[in-house]
C-alpha positions as CSV (number, residue, x, y, z in Angstrom):
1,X,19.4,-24.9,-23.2
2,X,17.6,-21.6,-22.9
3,X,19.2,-18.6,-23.9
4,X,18.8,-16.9,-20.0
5,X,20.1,-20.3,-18.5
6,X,23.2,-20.0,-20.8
7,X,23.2,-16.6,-19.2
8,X,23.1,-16.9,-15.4
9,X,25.7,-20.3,-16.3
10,X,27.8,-17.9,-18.0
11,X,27.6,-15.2,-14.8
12,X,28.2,-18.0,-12.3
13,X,31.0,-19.6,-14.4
14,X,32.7,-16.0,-14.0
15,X,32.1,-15.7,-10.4
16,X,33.5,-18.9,-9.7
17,X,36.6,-18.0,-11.5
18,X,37.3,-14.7,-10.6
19,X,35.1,-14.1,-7.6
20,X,32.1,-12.2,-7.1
21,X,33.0,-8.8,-6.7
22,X,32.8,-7.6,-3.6
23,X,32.9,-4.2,-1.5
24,X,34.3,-1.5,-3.2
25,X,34.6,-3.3,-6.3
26,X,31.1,-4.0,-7.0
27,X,30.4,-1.8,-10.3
28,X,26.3,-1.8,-11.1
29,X,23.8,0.1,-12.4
30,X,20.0,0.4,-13.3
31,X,18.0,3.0,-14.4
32,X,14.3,3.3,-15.8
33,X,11.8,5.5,-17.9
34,X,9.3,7.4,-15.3
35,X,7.4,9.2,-18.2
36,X,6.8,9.0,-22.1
37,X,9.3,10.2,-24.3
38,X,9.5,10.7,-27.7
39,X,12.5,9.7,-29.5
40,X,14.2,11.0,-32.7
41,X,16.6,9.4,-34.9
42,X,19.8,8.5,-33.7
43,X,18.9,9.9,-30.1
44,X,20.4,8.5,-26.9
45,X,18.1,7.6,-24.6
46,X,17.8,9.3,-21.4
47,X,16.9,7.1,-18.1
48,X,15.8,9.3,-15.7
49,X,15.1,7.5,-12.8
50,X,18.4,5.6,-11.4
51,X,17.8,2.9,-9.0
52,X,21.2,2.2,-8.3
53,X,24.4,3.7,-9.6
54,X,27.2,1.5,-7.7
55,X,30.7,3.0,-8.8
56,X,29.4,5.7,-10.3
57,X,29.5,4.8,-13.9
58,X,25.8,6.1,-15.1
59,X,25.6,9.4,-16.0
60,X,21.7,10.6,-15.4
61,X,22.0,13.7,-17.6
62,X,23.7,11.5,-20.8
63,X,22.1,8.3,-20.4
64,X,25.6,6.6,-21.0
65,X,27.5,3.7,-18.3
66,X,30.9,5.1,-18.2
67,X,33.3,2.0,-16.8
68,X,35.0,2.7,-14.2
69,X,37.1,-0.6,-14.3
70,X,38.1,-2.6,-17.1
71,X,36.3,-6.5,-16.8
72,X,33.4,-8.2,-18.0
73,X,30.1,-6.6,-17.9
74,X,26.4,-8.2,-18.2
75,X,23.7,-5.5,-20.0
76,X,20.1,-5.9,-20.6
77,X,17.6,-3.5,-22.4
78,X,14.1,-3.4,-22.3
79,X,11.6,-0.9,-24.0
80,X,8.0,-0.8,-23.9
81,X,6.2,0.6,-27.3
82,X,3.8,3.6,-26.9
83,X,3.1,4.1,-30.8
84,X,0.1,3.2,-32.8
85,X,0.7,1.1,-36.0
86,X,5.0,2.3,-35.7
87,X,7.8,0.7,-35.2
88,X,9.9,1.1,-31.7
89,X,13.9,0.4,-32.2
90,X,16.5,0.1,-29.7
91,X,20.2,-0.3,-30.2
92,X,23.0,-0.6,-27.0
93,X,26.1,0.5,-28.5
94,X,29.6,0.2,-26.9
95,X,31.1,3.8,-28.2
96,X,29.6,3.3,-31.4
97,X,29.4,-0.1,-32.5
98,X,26.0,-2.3,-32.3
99,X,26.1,-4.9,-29.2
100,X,22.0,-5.9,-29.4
101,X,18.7,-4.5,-30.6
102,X,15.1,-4.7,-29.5
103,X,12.0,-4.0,-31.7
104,X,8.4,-3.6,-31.1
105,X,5.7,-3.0,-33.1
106,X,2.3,-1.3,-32.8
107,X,1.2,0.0,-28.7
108,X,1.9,-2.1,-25.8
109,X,4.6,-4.2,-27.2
110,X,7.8,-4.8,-25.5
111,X,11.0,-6.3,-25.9
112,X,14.1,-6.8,-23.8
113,X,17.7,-8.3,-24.8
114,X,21.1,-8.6,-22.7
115,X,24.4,-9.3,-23.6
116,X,28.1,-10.1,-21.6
117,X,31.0,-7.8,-23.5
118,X,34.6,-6.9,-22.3
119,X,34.7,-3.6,-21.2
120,X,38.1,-1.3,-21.2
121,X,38.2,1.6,-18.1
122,X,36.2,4.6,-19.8
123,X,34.4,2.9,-22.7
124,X,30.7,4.0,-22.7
125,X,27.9,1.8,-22.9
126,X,24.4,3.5,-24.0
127,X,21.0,3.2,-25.4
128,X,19.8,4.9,-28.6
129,X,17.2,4.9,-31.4
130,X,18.1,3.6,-34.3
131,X,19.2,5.9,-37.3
132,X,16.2,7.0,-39.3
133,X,13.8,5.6,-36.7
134,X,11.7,7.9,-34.3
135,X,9.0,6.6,-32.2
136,X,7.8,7.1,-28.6
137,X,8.6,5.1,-26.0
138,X,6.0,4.7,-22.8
139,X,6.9,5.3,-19.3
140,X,5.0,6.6,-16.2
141,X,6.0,7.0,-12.2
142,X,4.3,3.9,-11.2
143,X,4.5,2.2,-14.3
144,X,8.1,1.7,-15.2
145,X,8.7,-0.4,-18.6
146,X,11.7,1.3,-20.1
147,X,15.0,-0.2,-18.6
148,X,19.0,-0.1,-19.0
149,X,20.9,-2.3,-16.4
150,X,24.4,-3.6,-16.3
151,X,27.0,-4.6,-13.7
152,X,30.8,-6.0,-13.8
153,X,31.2,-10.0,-13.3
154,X,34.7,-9.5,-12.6
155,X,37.4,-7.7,-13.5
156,X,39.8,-8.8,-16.0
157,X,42.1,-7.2,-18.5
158,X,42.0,-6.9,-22.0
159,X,44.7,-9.8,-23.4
160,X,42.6,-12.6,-20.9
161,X,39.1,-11.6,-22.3
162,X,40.3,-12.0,-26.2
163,X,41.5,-15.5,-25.6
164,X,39.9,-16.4,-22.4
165,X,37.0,-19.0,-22.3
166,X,35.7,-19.4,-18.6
167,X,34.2,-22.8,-19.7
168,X,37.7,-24.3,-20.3
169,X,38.2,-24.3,-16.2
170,X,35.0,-26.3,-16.0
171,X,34.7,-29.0,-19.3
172,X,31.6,-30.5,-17.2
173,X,29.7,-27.6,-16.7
174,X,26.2,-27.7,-18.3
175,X,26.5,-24.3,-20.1
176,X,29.9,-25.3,-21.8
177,X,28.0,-27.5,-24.0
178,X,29.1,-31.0,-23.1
């Protein structure tokens, strides 16, 4: 099965259990690169150009997702290299530990990556370089490569997520591997 159908199985297995969120619990975000921007080690990166900032929980002058609830939350990355013969690196961190990377070498290549992580109410979710890496990374107004998205798939507290498989409600779902 394909790593993005063991995704959307893995969203739609949570929504079934717990609901889709609705009204004014809907938490989501996105936010893209408008211009090239060169990055230094260790940097967090800076969206600038929010497309939508339901709840509140990305902050356009840090570049970090603030939770406002505590749940399960979907992220994806994406980066778009604008170096010649250098390496671009991307980390998403939760506080300070390493969820995923993405890498690209040489101009014009791009890479992406998502991930599903329990979330407590005021952890931070962001997008750096990685340590002793600096590259640029390419954005323009109309032409809008860099990415950082994530919303909540349902709320949930801390003791379900540790020990909580969504699959065991549904033994014949596809994605639970039966």
């Amino acid at each position: 099965m394909s790593p993005i159908t063991v995704f959307l199985s893995v969203v739609l297995a949570a929504c079934l259990v717990n609901g889709a969120p609705t009204g004014n619990n809907i938490v989501a975000f996105s936010a893209g690169l408008t211009h090239t921007i060169s990055v230094t080690s260790g940097e967090v990166i800076t969206f600038d150009k929010v497309f939508t900032n339901i709840g509140g929980g990305y902050d356009l002058t840090s570049g970090q997702f603030k939770a406002p609830k505590s749940g399960i939350y979907a992220f994806t990355i994406h980066g778009y290299d604008a170096n010649v013969d250098k390496a671009m690196w991307i980390e998403l961190k939760k506080n300070s530990e390493l969820l995923v990377s993405i890498s690209g070498y040489d101009s014009h290549s791009s890479a992406g990556n998502s991930v599903i992580v329990y979330l407590s109410a005021g952890e931070n979710v962001y997008v750096q370089a990685r340590p002793n890496q600096s590259f640029s990374l390419f954005g323009k107004a109309d032409q809008v490569y860099a990415t950082f998205s994530g919303y909540m798939i349902g709320e949930m507290d801390r003791s379900q997520s540790d020990s909580y498989n969504l699959f065991n409600q549904f033994p014949n779902f596809p994605a639970a591997g039966k």
